[in-house]
N, C-alpha and C positions, 0 to 999 in steps of 0.2 A: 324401423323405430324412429320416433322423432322426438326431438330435444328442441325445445322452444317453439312446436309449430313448424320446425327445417328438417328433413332429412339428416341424418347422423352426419356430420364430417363435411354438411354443404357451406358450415360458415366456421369460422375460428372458435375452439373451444380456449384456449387458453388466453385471459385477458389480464393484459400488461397492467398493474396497479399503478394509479392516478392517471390513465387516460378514461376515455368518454366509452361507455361500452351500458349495456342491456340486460338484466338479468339471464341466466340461462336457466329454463323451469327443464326440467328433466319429466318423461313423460312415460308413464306407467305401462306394463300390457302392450311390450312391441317385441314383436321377435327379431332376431337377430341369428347369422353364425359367426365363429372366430373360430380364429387357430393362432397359433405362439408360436413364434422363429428365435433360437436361439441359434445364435454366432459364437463362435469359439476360437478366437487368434484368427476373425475370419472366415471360418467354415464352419455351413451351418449344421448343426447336430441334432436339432429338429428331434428326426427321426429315432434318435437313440435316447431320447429322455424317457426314464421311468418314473411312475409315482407323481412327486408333486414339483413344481414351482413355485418357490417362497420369496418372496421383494416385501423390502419391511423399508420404509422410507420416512425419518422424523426428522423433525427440526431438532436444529443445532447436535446434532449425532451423525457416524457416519453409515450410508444407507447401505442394505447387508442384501444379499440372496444367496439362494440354496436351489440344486436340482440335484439330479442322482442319472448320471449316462451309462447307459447297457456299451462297453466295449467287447468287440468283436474279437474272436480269438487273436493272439497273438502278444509278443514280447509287449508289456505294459511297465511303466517307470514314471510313479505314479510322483515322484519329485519332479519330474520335468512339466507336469500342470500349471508347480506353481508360478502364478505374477501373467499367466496367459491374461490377453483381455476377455473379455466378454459383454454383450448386447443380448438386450432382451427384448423385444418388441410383439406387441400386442394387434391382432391387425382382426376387423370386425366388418359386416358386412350386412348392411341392413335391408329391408325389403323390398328397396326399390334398385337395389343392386351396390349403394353407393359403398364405397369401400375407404376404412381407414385405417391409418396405422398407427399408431403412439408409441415413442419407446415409453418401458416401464423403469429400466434400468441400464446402469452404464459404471464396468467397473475390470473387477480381475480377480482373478481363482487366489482365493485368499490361503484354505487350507484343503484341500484332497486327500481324502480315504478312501483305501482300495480295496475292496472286497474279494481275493482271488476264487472263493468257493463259485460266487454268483459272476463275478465279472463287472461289479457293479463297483462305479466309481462315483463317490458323496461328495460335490464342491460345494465350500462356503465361501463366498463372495464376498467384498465391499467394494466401495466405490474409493478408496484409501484415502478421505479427506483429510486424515489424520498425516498422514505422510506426503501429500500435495502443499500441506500448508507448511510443513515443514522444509520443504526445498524452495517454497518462496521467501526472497529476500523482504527486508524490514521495512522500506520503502512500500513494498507492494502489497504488504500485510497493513501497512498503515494506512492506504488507498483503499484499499476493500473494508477493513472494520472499521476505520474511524475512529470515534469515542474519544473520552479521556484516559491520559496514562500520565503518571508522576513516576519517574526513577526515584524517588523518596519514597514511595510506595513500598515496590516495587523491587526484585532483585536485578542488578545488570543485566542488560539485554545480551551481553559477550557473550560467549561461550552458553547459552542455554538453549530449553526450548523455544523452536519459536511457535510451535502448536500451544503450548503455554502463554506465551505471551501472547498470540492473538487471542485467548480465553479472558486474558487480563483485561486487553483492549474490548472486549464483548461485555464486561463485566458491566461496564458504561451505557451499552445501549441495549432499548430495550427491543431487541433483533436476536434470530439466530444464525450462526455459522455452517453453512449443511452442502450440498452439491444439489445439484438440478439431477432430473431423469438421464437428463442426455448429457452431464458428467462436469459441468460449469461451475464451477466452486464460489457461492454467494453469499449474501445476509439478505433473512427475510425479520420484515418490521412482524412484530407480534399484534401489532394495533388491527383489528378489525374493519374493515371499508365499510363506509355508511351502508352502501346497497351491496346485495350479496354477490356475488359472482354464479352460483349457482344454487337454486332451491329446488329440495326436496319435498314435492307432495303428497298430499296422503296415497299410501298404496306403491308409492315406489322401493319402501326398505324391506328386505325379507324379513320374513316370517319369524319373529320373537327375536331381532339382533338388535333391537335398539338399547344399549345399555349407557347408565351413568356412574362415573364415577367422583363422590362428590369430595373436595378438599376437607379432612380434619378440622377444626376450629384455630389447635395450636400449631397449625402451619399459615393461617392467615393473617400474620403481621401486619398491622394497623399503625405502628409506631414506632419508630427507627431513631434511638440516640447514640450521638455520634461525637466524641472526646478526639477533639484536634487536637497539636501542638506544632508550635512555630519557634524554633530556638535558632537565635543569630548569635554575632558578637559584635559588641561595641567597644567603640577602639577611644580611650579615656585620655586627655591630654589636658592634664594643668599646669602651667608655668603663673610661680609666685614671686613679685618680687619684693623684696623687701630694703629697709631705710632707716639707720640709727645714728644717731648725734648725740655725743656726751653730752649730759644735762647741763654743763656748767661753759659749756660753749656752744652757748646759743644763737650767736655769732657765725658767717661764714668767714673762712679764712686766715692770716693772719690774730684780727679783732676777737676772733672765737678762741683761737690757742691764746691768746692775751689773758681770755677771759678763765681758759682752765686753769692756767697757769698759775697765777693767786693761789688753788686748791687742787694741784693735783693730783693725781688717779691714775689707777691703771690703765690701760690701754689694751684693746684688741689686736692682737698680728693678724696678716695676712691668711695665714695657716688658721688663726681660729676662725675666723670670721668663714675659711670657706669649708674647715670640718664642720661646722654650727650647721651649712648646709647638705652637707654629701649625710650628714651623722641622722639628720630625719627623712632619709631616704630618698632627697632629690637630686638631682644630677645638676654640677653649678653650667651656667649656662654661660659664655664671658666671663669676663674675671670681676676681681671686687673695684669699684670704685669711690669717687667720698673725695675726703679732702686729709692728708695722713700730715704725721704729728713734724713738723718741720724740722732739718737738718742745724747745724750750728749755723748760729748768729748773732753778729757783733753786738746789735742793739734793736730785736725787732719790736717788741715793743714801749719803747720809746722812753723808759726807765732811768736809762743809763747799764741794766743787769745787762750784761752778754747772756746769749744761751748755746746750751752744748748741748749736742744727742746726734751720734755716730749710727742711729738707727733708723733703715729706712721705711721700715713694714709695722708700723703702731698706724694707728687710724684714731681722729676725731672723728670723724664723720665716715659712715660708709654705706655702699650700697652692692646690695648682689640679688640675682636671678634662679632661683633652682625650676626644673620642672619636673615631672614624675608622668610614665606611662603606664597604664593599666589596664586589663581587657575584663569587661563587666560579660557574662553571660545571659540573655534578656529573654523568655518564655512568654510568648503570647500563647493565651489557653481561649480554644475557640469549644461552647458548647452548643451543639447543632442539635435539632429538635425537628424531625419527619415524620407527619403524620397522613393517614387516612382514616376514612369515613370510621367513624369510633375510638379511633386513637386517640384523642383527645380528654375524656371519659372517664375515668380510675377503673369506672366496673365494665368495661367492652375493650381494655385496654389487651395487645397483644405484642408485647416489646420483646425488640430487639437491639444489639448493641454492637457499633465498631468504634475504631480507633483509626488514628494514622498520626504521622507525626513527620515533621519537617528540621533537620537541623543541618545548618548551612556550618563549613567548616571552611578556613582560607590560611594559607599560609604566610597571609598579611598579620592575623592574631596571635599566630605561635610568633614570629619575631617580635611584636609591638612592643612587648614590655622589653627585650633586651635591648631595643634601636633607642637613640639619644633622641630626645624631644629635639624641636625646631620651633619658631615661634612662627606665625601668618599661618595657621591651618587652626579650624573648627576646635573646642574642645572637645566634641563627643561626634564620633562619625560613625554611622547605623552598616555592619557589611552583610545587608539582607539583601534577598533576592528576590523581587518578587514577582517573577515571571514562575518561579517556584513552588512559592508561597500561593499563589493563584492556581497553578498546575494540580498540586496535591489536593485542595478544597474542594474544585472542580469534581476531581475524580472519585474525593467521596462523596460531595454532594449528588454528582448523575447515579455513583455505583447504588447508593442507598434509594435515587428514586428506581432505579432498576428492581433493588430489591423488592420494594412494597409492590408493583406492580408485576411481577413475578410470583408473590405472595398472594394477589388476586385473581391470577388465572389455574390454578391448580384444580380447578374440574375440569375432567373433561366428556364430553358427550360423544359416544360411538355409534357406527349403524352401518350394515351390510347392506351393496348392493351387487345385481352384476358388472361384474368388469365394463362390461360396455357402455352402462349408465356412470363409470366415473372416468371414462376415457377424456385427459384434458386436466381434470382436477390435481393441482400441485401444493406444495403450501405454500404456495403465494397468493393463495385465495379461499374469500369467505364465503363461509355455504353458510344458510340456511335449512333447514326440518321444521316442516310439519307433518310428521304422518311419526305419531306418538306419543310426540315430546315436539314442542314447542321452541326454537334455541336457534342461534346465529351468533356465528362464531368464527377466528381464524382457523383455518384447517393446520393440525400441530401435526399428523400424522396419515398414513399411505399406506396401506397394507394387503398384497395382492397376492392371493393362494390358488394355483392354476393347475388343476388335479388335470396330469394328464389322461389318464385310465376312464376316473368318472366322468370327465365331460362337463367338468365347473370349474366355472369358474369367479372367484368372490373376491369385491374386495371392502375393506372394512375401512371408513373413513373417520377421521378423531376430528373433535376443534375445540379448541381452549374457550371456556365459559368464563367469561367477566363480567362481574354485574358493575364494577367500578365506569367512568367516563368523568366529563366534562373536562374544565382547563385547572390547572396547579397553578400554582404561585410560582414567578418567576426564579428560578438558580442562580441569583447571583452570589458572589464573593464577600463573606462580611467585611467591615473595613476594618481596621487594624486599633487596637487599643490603643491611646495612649501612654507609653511607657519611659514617657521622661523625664527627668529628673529637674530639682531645681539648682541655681547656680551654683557652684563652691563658694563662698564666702571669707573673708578673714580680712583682718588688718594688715597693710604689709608695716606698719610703725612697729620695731621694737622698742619696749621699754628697757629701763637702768636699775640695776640699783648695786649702791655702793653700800662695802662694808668696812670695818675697823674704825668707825668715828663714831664719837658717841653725839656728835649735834650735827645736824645738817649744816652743812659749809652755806648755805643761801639764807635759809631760814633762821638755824639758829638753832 
């Protein structure tokens, strides 16, 4: 048989995506023989397989087989199967003698049923992706998947799965998580390669297997809206100070108590002036200062009256400081809008919706309001994060283009060949068909049925149909609203006013 114009197996069937390589045309009406080695912990059992061989190999799944072994008489204990390894290798030999081998599978006896009437023992295999990823550390899951991930999202990575969370981190890209044939645990991109890797021409697929399967309408999302939230704390600091001077000594010093004197008035103590400030909820900051009502004296202003007053806490004049701390809760609301080809539209519209939300918590905001103001620090200081705020956005912005283009590969095109026309084919490569149906495509699935008895053997190639391409509009991080406020404001002058006089003492 020959594949490209080469004898089978003369040149590399598997080609690495993004290097330099040649289509591979697979070439109709060539005979070939094979035969199938199966290893068991090791030893080949070949011989003893009954019925069929099943290898079923998808993206982002973990890939399964089945055979059925004739055991020979004797004590059988059919629990000691389990967690055996197993290989399955395909070996093919075409007309000019050349000979290949391909494994199909790479894994271990998942569950074993033992048949004692017939002697007949049923493995079901997998390649235990699910449980390889789970004994890799976080570091190493985060090297293989990539993508975006926000613990705001997200629940702790402690104590969980980490097969979950590398599902989390996949959510982001548009790749799957799956094993290779020969047992390598990878990501394959979903994107299609311009030129195919291998095409199918007319005459190569059997006889009535080319089937489609085409996506629903209301599975093809076109439209993705997406309700952030960004919740911080702002940490509020205002220190007010304030300045009062009896109206009738408007004078500083001595000349001012000269001038109450004439008319005076009550007086503020110490004690009031600084309940006035604890009493509207500020914290006094220092003590009061000013200019207070002076002690006895012989002649101070200059009358001839002596003055008397044993008191030293009345104030003319005074001045004090309160400040007040208070923690403001501040919500940035981000509305995000992803679309494809019709999503835009009201009547081809097909919407979908997420959320996510961010809220930054610190134990700087739970103390703030009970710590004593200071003066030289910011009024208003922002405790966001935004390596955070960036993380989460990210994550919904890639997980949602994830989505939409997920939501655009949902057909997918099938076709049977023999085994030996898809020796090489993985999913990490785009076939093309023509011989039916018309389509190129990433190959999404692998599926090889190896009748031992009949002497067939088939296998059934899938690939994801996307009519979507070109480039999107760049993922960046919207910028951040505006959410600030304008100054505090006030007077720190208090006014006066005097009671018990029927004429103002100035005026009259």
């Amino acid at each position: 048989m020959l594949i490209g114009a080469q004898p089978l197996a003369s040149g590399p069937l598997a080609v690495a995506l993004g290097s330099t390589y040649d289509p591979v045309y697979v070439v109709r009406g060539q005979a070939f023989n094979w035969r199938v080695r199966l290893l068991v912990d090791g030893v080949d059992l070949t011989s003893q397989v009954t019925g069929m061989i099943d290898v079923d190999l998808e993206e982002g799944a973990a890939g399964v087989g089945g055979f059925v072994l004739y055991l020979p008489p004797g004590p059988v204990v059919p629990d000691d199967w389990k967690g055996k390894p197993v290989l399955i290798d395909f070996i093919s030999r075409n007309r000019d003698g050349v000979i290949t081998e391909q494994r199909l599978f790479t894994g271990k006896i998942e569950m074993p049923e033992w048949d004692p009437t017939w002697r007949l023992l049923a493995c079901d295999c997998s390649d235990q992706l699910q449980q390889r990823v789970e004994g890799m550390t976080i570091e190493a899951i985060d090297a293989l998947t990539g993508g975006h991930w926000s613990a705001d999202l997200f629940e702790p990575v402690t104590g969980r799965s980490r097969w979950d969370y590398a599902q989390e981190r996949m959510e982001s890209r548009a790749a799957s998580l799956d094993c290779s044939p020969t047992g390598q645990v990878r990501v394959t991109n979903w994107a299609a390669a311009a030129a195919p890797h291998f095409v199918f021409g007319p005459g190569t697929t059997l006889f009535e297997s080319v089937q489609i399967d085409l996506q629903p309408l209301g599975a093809a999302t076109n439209r993705l809206e997406i309700d952030a939230g960004y919740r911080f704390p702002r940490l509020w600091q205002h220190i007010q100070g304030f300045g009062w001077t009896h109206p009738e000594a408007s004078s500083v010093g001595i000349p001012g108590f000269c001038q109450w004197r004439v008319w005076t008035s009550d007086l503020p103590t110490t004690e009031m002036i600084e309940d006035a400030v604890t009493g509207a909820g500020l914290t006094l900051l220092g003590g009061v200062g000013g200019f207070k009502l002076p002690l006895s004296m012989g002649d101070p202003c200059g009358d001839g009256v002596p003055w008397i007053n044993q008191f030293d806490n009345l104030w003319l004049s005074a001045t004090a400081s309160g400040g007040r701390r208070w923690v403001q809760q501040v919500t940035e609301s981000y509305k995000l809008v992803m679309t494809a080809l019709g999503g835009e539209n009201e009547a081809t519209q097909v919407i979908a919706r997420e959320s996510g939300s961010v809220a930054i918590e610190s134990s700087q905001a739970d103390d703030w309001e009970s710590s004593r103001p200071v003066s030289g620090i910011p009024e208003s200081t922002d405790l966001s994060d935004e390596l955070r705020r960036n993380a989460a956005l990210l994550t919904l912005l890639w997980g949602g283009t994830v989505q939409l283009l997920s939501a655009h590969r949902g057909t997918t095109l099938s076709w049977q060949v023999p085994t030996d026309l898809a020796l090489g084919i993985d999913r990490v490569h785009t076939l093309r068909l023509e011989d039916k149906a018309l389509a190129q495509g990433k190959c999404r699935r692998v599926q090889h049925r190896i009748d031992i008895e009949g002497g067939t053997a088939i296998t059934t190639l899938s690939v994801a149909i996307s009519r979507g391409g070109g480039a999107g509009d760049p993922l960046t991080v919207p910028a951040r609203p505006d959410t600030s406020l304008a100054p505090i404001t006030g007077s720190p002058i208090l006014t006066t006013q005097l009671g018990g006089r029927l004429n103002d003492p100035i005026t009259g």
